[in-house]
C-alpha positions in Angstrom: 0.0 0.0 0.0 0.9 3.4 -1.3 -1.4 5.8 0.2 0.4 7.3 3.0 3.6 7.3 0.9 3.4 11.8 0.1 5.6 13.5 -2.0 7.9 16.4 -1.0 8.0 19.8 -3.5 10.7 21.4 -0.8 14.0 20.8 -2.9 11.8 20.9 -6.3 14.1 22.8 -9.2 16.8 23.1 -6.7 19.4 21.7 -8.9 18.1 22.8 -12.1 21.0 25.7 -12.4 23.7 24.7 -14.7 25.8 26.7 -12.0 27.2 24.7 -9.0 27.2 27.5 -7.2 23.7 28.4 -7.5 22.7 24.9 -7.0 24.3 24.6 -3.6 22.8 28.0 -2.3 19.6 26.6 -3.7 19.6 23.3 -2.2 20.9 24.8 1.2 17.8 27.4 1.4 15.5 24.3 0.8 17.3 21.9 3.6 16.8 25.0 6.3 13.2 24.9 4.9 12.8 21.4 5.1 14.2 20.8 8.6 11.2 23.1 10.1 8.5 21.2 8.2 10.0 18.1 9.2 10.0 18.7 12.7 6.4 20.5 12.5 5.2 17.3 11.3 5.8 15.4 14.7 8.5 12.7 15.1 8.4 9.1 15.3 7.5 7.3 18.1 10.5 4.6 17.9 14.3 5.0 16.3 17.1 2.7 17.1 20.6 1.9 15.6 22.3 -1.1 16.7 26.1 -2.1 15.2 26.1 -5.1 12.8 29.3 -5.6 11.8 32.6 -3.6 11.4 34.7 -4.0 8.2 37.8 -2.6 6.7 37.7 0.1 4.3 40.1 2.0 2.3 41.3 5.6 3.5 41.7 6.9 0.0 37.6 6.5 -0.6 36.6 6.9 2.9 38.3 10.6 2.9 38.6 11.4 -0.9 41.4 13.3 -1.9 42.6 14.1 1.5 45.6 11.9 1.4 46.9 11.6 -1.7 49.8 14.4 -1.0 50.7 12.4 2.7 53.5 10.3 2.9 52.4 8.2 5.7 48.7 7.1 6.2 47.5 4.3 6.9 45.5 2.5 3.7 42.9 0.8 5.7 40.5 2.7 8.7 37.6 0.3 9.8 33.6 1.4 9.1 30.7 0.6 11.7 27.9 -0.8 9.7 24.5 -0.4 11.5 21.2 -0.9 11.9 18.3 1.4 11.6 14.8 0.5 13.4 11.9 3.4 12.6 8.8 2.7 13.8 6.3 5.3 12.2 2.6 6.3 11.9 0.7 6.2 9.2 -3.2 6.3 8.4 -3.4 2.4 8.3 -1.2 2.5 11.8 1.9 2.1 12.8 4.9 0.6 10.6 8.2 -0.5 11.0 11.1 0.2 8.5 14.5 -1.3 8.7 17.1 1.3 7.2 20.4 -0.7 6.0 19.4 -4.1 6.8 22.8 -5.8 5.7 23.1 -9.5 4.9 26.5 -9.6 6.1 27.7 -13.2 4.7 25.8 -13.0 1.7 27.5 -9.3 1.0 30.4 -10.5 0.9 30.0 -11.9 -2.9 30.8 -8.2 -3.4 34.0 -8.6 -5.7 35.8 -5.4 -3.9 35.2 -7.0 -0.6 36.1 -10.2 -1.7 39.6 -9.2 -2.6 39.8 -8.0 1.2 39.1 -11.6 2.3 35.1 -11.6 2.8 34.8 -14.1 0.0 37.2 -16.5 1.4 35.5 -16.7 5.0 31.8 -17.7 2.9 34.4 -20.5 1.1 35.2 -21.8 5.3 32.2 -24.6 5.7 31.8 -27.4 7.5 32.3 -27.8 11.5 36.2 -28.0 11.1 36.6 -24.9 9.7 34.6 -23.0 11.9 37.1 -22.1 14.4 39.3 -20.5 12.1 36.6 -18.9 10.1 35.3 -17.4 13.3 38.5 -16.5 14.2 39.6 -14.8 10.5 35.5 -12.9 11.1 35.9 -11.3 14.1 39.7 -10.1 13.5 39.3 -8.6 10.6 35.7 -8.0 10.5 33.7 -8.5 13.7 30.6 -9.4 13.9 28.0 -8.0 16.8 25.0 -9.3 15.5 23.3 -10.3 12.1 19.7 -8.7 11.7 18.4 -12.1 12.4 20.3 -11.8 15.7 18.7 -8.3 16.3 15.0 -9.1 15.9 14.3 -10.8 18.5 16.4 -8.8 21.1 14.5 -6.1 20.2 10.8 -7.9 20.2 10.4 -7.9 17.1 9.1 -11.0 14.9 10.3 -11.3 10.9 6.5 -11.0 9.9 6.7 -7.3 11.9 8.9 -5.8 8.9 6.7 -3.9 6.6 9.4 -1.9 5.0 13.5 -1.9 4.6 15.7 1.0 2.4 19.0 1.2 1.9 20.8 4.9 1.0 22.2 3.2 -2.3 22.2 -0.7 -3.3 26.2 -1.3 -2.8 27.1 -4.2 -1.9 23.7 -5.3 -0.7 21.8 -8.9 -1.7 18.0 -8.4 -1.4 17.0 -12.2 -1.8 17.1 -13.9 1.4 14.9 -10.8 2.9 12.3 -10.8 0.0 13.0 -13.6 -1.5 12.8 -14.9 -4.9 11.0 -18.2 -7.1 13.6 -20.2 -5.2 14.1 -19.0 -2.2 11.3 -18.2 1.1 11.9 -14.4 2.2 12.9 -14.1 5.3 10.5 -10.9 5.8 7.3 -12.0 4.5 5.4 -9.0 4.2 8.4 -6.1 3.6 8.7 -4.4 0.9 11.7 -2.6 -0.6 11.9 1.3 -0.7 14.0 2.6 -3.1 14.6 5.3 -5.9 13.9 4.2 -9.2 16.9 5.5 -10.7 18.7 3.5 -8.1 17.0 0.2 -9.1 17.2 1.0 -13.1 20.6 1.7 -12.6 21.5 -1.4 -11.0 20.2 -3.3 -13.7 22.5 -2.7 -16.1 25.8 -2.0 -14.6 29.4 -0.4 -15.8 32.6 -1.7 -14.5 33.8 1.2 -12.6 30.3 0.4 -10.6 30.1 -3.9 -10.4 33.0 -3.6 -8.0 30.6 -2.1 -5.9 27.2 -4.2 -6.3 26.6 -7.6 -4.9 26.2 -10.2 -8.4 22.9 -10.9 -8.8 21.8 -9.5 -5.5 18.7 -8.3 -6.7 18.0 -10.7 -9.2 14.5 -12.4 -9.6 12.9 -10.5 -6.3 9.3 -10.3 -7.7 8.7 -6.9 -8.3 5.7 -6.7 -6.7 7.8 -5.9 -3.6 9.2 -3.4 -5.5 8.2 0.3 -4.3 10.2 2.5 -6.9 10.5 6.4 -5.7 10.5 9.0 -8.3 11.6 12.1 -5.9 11.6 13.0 -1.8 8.9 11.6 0.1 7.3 11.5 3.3 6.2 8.1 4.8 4.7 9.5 8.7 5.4 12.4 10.9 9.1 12.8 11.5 9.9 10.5 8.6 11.2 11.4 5.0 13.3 9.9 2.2 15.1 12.7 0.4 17.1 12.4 -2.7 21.1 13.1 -1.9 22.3 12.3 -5.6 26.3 11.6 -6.3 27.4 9.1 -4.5 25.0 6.6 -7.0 22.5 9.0 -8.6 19.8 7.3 -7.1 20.9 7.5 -3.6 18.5 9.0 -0.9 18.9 9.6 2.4 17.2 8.7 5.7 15.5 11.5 7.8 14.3 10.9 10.9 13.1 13.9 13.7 13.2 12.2 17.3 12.6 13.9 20.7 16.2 14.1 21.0 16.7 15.7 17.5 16.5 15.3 13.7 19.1 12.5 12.5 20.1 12.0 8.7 21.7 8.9 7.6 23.5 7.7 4.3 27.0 6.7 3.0 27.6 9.9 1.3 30.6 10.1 4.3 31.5 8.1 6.8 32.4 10.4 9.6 32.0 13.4 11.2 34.9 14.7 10.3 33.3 13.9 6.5 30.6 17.2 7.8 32.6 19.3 9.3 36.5 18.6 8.1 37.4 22.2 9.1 36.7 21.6 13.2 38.7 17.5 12.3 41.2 16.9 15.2 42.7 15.2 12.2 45.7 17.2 11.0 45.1 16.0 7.3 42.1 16.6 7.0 41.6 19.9 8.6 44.3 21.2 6.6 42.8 20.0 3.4 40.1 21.5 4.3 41.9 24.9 5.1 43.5 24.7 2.1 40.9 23.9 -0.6 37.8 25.3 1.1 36.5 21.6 1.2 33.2 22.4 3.7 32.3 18.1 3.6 34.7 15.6 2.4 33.2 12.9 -0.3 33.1 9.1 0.3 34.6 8.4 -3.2 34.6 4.9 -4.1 32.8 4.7 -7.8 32.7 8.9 -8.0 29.0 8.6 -10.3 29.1 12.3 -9.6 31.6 14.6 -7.1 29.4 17.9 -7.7 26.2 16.6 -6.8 27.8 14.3 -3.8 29.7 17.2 -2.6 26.2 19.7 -3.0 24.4 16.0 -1.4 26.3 16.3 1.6 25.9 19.8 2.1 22.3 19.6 2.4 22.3 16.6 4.6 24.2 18.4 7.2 21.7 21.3 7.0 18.8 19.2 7.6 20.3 17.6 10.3 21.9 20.4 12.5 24.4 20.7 15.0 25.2 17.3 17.1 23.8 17.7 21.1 26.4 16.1 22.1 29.0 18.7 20.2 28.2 21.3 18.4 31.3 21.6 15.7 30.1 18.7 14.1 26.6 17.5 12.8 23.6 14.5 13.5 24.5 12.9 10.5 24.8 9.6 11.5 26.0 7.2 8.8 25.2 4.0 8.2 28.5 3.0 7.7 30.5 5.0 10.5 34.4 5.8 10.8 35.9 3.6 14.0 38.6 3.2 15.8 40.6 0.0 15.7 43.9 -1.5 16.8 44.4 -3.1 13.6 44.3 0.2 11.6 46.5 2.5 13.7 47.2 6.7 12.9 43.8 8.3 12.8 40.5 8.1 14.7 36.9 10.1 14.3 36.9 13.2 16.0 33.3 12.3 16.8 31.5 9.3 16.6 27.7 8.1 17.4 27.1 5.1 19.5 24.6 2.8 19.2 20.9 4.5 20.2 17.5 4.1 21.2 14.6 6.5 21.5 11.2 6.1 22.1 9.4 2.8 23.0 
């Protein structure tokens, strides 16, 4: 069902300028804009992230351009990949929406990530390998719980999901949650939220993007559970999709007003230091910013589009406002976060979430 699904005109014609300049001022006006009807609309009644897993990712995409010019970094930082819980009212009554529901094992068929060793734990079966596949997992890429972990430490039954979205498709296999001719979805009733050009575009890939998509990970999901988004939407009070183009020109962003605050989430950067680079207790990256007049700094792995990433980011940090719990940086809280670990030494987040929950 569609009927509670409502557009939003806010950011209409914002990027129609041919001038990047005048698209950013434009886009900026609307997020101010936005922000108050968002949080004049009420807020949801339930928001929680939880930490899935944590994986290795390269600094050169993670913090794009910043380090090309130093001669000591090191090449790997490690990324919090969460969990997103919204429950939200609607006409019809409440729903719940998982925001970047990750299939961790199955992701892993992700031919980037299987070059860093994700493929060869999936190729570890059978009860002998198990304690060095566990062992390799939590090393290099530890585990806190699968979704199918999380569920039922947080009450909730498969059959509960009505919705799950995902910023952008990378590295994300759809088919064990909604399931295909062969396979039983694990979430019966959910349906998939996404932008049309998103789902087109992942139809029919280019190289410089496979290395980025799952194979086949949303092949032959009948596309009846297929919700394609043409623009921004509402789905309740407090609760929005918005369109953050660049990083994949179909990417959206999460946006979600709480009692404690508004709180936008995508991979358009992984840290705070992405949102405000200029107040980074990272040398590096505060002078880069000084130097270039870099206001965010772009997660740049596949690059569909720096402008509009960079003019993305901008507006997702408007929407969102300052942080509570410091002020020089932003509530964007990605869903892939920048995190400190003993295996990647030499930088750390200036500011980092923790896992959450607000509401009942």
């Amino acid at each position: 069902m569609r009927e509670f699904i409502k557009p939003i005109t806010t950011f209409k014609d914002t990027r129609s300028s041919h001038v990047p300049e005048v698209r950013l001022a434009a886009v900026r006006k609307a997020a101010h804009k936005f922000r108050d009807e968002l949080q004049s609309s009420g807020s949801v009644p339930f928001f929680r992230a939880v930490t899935l897993v944590n994986v290795p990712y390269p600094t050169r995409y993670a913090f794009f351009g910043v380090y090309n010019d130093a001669t000591f970094v090191t090449p790997i930082i490690h990324i919090t990949n969460r969990l997103f819980v919204i429950r939200f009212q609607t006409e019809g009554g409440l729903k719940t929406l998982l925001f970047s529901p990750s299939d961790i094992m199955a992701n892993a068929e992700t031919r980037f990530f299987k070059r860093f060793g994700g493929g060869f734990l999936t190729k570890l079966q059978g009860d002998s390998m198990k304690p060095v596949k566990d062992a390799a997992q939590q090393l290099v890429a530890p585990i806190a719980h699968t979704v199918e972990e999380w569920l039922p430490l947080m009450g909730f039954e498969p059959s509960d999901i009505d919705y799950i979205s995902y910023d952008h498709l990378h590295t994300q296999d759809l088919r064990n949650w909604l399931g295909t001719a062969d396979r039983k979805a694990y979430f019966p009733n959910a349906k998939l939220l996404v932008m049309r050009q998103e789902w087109e575009s992942a139809t029919g890939l280019l190289p410089p993007q496979k290395d980025w998509y799952c194979p086949n990970g949303i092949a032959g999901i009948d596309p009846q559970k297929i919700i394609l988004l043409d623009d921004d939407v509402m789905l309740g009070p407090g609760l929005a999709l918005v369109r953050t183009p660049g990083h994949t020109m179909g990417n959206h962003s999460l946006v979600v007003n709480t009692p404690a605050g508004v709180y936008v989430s995508s991979e358009n950067g992984v840290s705070a230091d992405s949102y405000a680079p200029i107040h980074s207790k990272n040398n590096e990256i505060r002078h880069y910013a000084q130097k270039t007049g870099m206001e965010v700094i772009l997660n740049g792995n596949t690059q569909e589009s720096g402008l509009e990433q960079y003019i993305s980011m901008v507006m997702e940090k408007e929407i969102a406002g300052p942080a509570q719990q410091n002020p020089d940086f932003y509530n964007v809280f990605n869903s892939s976060q920048f995190s400190p670990y003993w295996m990647f030494p030499g930088i750390a987040p200036s500011f980092a979430f923790d896992d959450m929950e607000i509401g009942h």
